[in-house]
C-alpha positions as CSV (number, residue, x, y, z in Angstrom):
1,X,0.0,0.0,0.0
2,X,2.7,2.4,0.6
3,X,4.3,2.3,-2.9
4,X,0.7,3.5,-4.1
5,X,0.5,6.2,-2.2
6,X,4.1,7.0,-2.9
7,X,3.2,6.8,-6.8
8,X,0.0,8.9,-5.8
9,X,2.5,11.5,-3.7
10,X,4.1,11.6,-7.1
11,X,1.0,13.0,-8.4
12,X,1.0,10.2,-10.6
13,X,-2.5,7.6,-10.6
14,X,-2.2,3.7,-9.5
15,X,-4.8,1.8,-12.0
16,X,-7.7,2.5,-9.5
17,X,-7.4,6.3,-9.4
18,X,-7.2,6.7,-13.5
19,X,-11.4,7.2,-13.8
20,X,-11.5,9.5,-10.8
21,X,-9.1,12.2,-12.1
22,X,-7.3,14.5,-10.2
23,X,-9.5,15.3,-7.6
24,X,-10.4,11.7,-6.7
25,X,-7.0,10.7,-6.9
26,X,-6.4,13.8,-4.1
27,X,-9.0,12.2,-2.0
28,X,-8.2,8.7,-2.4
29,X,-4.9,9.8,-1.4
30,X,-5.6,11.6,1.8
31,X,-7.9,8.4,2.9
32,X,-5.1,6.0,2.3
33,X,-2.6,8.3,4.3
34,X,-5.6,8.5,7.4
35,X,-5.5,4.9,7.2
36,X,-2.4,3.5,7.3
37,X,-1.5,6.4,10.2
38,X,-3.6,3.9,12.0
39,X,-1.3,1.0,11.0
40,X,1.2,2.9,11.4
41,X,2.5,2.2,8.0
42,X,3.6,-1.3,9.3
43,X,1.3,-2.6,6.2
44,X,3.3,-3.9,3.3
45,X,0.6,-4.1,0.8
């Protein structure tokens, strides 16, 4: 999970985030970051 949102940081999109444009892409970013602060970004998706 944290390469994707290190592609995402990039302001490049992961497959999932290609029909959402920029804006989604934004906001599925700052969701992943909110969850893996939970994890602790010990998650090696």
């Amino acid at each position: 999970m944290l390469g994707k949102i290190a592609i995402l940081e990039g302001g490049e999109h992961v497959p999932e985030t290609i029909p959402l444009g920029e804006q989604g892409r934004n906001a599925v970013l700052g969701e992943l970051k909110s969850i893996m602060s939970v994890y602790d970004n010990v998650c090696r998706m």
